[in-house]
C-alpha positions in Angstrom: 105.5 -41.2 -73.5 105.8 -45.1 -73.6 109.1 -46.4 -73.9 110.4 -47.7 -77.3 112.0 -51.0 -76.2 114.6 -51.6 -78.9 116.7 -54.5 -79.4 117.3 -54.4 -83.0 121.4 -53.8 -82.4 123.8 -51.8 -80.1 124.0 -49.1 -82.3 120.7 -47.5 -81.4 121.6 -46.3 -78.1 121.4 -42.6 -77.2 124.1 -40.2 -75.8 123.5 -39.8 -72.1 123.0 -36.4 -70.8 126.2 -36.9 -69.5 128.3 -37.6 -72.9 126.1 -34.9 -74.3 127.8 -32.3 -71.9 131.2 -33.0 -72.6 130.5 -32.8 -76.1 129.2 -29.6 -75.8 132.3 -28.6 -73.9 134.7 -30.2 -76.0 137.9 -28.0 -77.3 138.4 -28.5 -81.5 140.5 -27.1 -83.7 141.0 -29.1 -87.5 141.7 -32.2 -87.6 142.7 -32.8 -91.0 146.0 -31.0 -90.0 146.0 -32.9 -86.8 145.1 -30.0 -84.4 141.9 -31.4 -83.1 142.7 -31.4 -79.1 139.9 -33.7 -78.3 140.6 -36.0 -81.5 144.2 -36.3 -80.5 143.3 -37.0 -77.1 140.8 -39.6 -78.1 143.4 -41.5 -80.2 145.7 -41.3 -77.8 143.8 -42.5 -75.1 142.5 -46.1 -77.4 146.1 -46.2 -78.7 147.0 -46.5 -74.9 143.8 -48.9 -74.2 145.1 -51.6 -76.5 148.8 -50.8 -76.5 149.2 -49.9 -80.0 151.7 -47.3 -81.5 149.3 -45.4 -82.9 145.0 -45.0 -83.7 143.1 -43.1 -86.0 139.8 -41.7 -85.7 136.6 -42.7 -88.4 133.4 -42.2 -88.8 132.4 -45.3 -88.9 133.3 -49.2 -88.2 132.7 -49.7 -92.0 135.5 -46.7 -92.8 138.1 -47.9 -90.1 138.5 -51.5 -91.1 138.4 -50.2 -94.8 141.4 -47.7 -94.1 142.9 -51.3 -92.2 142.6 -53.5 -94.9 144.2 -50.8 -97.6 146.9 -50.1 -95.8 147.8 -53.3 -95.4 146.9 -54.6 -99.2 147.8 -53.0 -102.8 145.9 -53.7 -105.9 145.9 -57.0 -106.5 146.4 -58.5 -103.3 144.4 -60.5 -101.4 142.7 -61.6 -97.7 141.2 -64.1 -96.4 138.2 -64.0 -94.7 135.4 -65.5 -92.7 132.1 -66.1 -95.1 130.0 -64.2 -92.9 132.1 -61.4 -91.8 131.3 -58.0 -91.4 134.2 -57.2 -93.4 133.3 -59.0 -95.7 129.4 -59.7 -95.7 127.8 -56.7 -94.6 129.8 -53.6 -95.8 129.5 -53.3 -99.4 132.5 -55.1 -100.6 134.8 -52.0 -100.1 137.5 -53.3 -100.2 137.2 -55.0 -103.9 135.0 -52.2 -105.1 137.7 -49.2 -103.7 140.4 -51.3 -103.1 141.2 -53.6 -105.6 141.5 -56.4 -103.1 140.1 -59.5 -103.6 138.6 -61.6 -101.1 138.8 -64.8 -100.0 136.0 -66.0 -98.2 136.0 -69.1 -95.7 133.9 -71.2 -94.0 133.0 -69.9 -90.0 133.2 -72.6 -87.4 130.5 -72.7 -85.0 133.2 -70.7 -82.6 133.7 -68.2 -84.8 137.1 -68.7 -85.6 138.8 -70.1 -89.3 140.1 -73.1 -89.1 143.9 -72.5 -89.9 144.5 -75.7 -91.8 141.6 -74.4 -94.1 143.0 -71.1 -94.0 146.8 -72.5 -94.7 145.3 -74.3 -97.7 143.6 -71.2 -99.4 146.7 -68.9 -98.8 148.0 -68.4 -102.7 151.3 -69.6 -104.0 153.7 -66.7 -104.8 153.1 -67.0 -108.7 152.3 -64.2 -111.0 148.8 -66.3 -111.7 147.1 -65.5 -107.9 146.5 -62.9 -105.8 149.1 -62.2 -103.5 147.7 -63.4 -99.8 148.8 -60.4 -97.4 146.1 -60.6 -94.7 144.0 -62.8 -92.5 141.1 -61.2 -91.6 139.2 -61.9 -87.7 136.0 -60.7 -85.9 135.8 -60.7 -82.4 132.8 -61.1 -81.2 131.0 -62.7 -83.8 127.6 -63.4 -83.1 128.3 -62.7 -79.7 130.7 -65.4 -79.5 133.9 -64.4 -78.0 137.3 -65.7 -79.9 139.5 -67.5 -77.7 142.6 -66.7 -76.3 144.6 -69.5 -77.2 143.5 -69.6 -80.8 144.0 -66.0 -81.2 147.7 -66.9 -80.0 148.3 -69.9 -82.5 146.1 -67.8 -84.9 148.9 -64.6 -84.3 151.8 -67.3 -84.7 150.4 -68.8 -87.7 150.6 -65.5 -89.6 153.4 -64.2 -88.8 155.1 -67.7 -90.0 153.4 -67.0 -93.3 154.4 -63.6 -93.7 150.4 -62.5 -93.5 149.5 -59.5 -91.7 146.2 -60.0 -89.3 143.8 -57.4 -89.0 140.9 -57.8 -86.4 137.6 -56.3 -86.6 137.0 -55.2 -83.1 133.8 -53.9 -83.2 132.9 -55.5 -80.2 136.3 -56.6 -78.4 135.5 -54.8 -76.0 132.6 -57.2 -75.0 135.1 -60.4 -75.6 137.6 -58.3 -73.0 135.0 -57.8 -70.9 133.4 -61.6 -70.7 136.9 -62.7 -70.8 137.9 -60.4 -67.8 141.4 -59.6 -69.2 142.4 -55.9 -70.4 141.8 -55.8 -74.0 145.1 -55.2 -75.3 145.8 -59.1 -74.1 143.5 -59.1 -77.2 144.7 -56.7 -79.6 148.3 -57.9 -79.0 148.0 -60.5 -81.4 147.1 -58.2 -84.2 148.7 -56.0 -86.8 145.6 -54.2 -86.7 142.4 -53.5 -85.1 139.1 -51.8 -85.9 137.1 -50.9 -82.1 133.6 -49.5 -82.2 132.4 -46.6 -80.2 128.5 -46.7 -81.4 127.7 -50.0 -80.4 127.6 -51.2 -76.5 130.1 -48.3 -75.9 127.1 -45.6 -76.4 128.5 -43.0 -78.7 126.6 -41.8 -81.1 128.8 -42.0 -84.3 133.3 -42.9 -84.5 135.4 -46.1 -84.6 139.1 -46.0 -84.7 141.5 -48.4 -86.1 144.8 -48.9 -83.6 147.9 -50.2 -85.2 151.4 -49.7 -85.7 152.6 -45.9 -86.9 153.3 -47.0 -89.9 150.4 -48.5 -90.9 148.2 -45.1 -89.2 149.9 -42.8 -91.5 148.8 -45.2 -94.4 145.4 -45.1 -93.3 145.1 -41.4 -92.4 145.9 -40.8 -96.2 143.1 -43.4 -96.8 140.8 -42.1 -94.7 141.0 -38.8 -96.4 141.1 -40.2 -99.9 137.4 -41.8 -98.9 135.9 -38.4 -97.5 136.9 -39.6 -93.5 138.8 -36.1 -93.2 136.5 -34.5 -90.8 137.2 -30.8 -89.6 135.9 -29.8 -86.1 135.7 -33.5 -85.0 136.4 -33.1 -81.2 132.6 -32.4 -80.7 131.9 -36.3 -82.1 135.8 -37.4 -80.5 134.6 -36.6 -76.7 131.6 -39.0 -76.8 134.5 -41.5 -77.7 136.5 -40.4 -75.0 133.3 -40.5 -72.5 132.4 -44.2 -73.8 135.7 -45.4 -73.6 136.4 -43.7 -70.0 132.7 -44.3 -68.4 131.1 -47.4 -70.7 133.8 -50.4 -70.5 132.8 -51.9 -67.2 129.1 -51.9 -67.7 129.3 -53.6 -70.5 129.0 -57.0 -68.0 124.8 -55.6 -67.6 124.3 -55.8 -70.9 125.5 -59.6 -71.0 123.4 -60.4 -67.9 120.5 -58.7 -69.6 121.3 -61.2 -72.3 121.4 -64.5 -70.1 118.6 -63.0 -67.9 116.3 -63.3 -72.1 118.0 -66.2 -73.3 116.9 -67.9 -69.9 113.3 -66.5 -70.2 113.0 -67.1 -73.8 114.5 -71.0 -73.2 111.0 -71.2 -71.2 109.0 -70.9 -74.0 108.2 -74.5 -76.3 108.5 -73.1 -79.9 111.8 -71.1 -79.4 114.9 -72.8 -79.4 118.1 -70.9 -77.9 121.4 -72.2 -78.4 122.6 -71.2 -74.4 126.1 -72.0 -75.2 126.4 -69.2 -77.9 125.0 -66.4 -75.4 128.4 -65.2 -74.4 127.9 -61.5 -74.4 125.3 -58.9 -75.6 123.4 -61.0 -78.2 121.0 -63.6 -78.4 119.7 -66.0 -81.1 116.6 -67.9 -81.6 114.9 -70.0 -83.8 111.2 -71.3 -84.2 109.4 -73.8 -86.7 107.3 -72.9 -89.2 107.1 -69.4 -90.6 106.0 -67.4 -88.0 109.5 -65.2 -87.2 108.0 -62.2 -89.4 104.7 -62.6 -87.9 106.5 -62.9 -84.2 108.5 -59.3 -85.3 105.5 -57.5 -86.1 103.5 -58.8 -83.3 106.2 -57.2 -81.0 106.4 -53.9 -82.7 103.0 -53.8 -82.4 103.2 -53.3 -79.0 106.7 -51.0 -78.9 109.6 -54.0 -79.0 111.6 -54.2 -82.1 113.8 -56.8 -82.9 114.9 -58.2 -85.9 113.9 -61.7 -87.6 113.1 -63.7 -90.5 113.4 -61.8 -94.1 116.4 -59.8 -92.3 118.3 -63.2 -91.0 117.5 -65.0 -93.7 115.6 -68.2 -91.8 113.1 -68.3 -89.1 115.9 -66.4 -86.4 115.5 -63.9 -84.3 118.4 -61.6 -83.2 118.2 -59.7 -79.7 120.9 -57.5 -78.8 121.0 -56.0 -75.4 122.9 -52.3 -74.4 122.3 -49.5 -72.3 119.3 -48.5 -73.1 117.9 -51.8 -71.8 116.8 -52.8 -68.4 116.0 -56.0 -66.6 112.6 -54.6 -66.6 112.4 -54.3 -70.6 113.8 -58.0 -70.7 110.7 -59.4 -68.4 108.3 -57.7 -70.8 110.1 -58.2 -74.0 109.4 -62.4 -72.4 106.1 -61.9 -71.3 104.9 -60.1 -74.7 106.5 -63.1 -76.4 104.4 -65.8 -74.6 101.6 -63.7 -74.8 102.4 -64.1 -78.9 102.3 -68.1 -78.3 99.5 -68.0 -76.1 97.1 -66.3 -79.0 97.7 -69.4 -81.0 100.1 -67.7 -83.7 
């Protein structure tokens, strides 16, 4: 069977034989009354990976920085935000919807980060007119783009002068440890909170977990339960975690050469335009003139490549995101297929 070369996102990877094993060998037991083995041991082990107090176990990225965000926030408070944030673009307005929090979107910069004299300027006064500001939301990586390490450090002191909690959704900080080559807790240190990702680059099939302070855990265990996150036999899902946490960190650094190894190839080609400087880890954006991105995405699926673009961007973009499931190989004919697009005249 030809190979499905698929770039869509990090989240379409499948479990290696491998993971699948120690899933099938995984000890359970109930983990709504906390005596999952394998559960405990996975939040144990990310607890000890970014030197937090405690972590809790989700089923998904959306659900664990959910869980964050209540704990932190009652009815009627507020955070701020980046205006096209995960947290606060692309998963369903939870926390307003279920929450009762309000958001307060921003402005990105090109870096990712919030500018922190925008940031001090939105913060509400105490008055019983406003929102209450409790929490400063970050995403790390954002587009790929990897926060840096000094502005997480004036971003962590900022806070904490203004009596806001920060929360950060880690989805990918593993990548941003990784590219930054420092042990990711020099990252999660500067949080109250953070959401980590095992279904992306990691290669699990399904699970995030939110690492934080004990206090703020047993918060968003009760959370997690009050939005249907209590799972029972969980283990089974909790040692692909383990296995992608254990066996997956490290190789991460393949999947950003994959991504320099395209953005290089693809920066060969006239009509595309790559921004180089914004290809710091797994993902890679391009844009073309005219309208032909949609045309571009089918031409590819056509011939087994799927990426996204156009309608799903919103502009003529493309989005490639490397993991894996992707070799060198698949980059050099992903490239090729696209001149061969150019070539035909499109």
């Amino acid at each position: 069977m030809k190979k499905i070369i698929d770039l869509r996102s990090d989240t379409v990877t499948k479990p290696t034989q491998a993971m699948r094993q120690v899933m099938t060998d995984a000890p359970v037991g109930d983990d709504v009354y906390g005596e999952d083995p394998t559960v405990n041991r996975l939040e144990r082990l990310a607890a000890e990976m970014l030197d937090t107090e405690a972590a809790v176990f989700a089923p998904s990225g959306t659900q664990s920085n959910l869980i964050g965000m209540l704990a932190h926030c009652q009815r009627g408070d507020e955070y701020i935000v980046g205006q096209h944030a995960h947290t606060y673009k692309y998963e369903g307005g939870g926390a307003a919807v279920l929450g009762s929090v309000q958001p307060q979107p921003l402005a990105l910069e090109p870096d990712g980060t919030l500018d922190l004299d925008k940031v001090a300027l939105a913060i509400k006064p105490v008055d019983f007119h406003f929102a209450r500001t409790r929490l400063l939301c970050l995403e790390n990586t954002h587009r790929g783009i990897v926060l840096p390490m000094d502005y997480l450090a004036r971003a962590g002191e900022f806070a904490r002068g203004r009596g806001l909690a920060m929360h950060l959704d880690g989805a990918r900080v593993f990548n941003a440890a990784v590219k930054l080559d420092v042990p990711v807790s020099d990252i999660a240190r500067h949080f109250d909170s953070v959401s980590i990702c095992l279904s992306k680059g990691l290669g699990a099939p399904v699970g995030s977990l939110l690492c934080t302070t004990q206090e703020i855990a047993d918060k968003a265990r009760r959370w997690r339960k009050v939005l249907g996150g209590g799972m029972r036999q969980a283990g089974i899902i909790a040692a692909a975690g383990i296995y992608a946490l254990e066996q997956n960190v490290a190789r991460l650094a393949d999947d950003h050469a994959n991504a320099a190894r395209l953005a290089e190839g693809l920066g060969q080609i006239d009509e595309i335009l790559v921004d180089h400087a914004a290809v710091q880890t797994n993902m890679v954006f391009a844009s073309m003139a005219g309208d032909i991105v949609d045309s571009l995405v089918e031409f590819l699926a056509g011939r087994d490549i799927k990426i996204l673009g156009g309608k799903m961007l919103g502009g003529p973009t493309i989005r490639i995101v490397t993991h894996l499931d992707i070799t060198g190989e698949d980059i050099d004919i992903l490239v090729a297929t696209v001149k061969e697009f150019f070539a035909r005249g499109a």
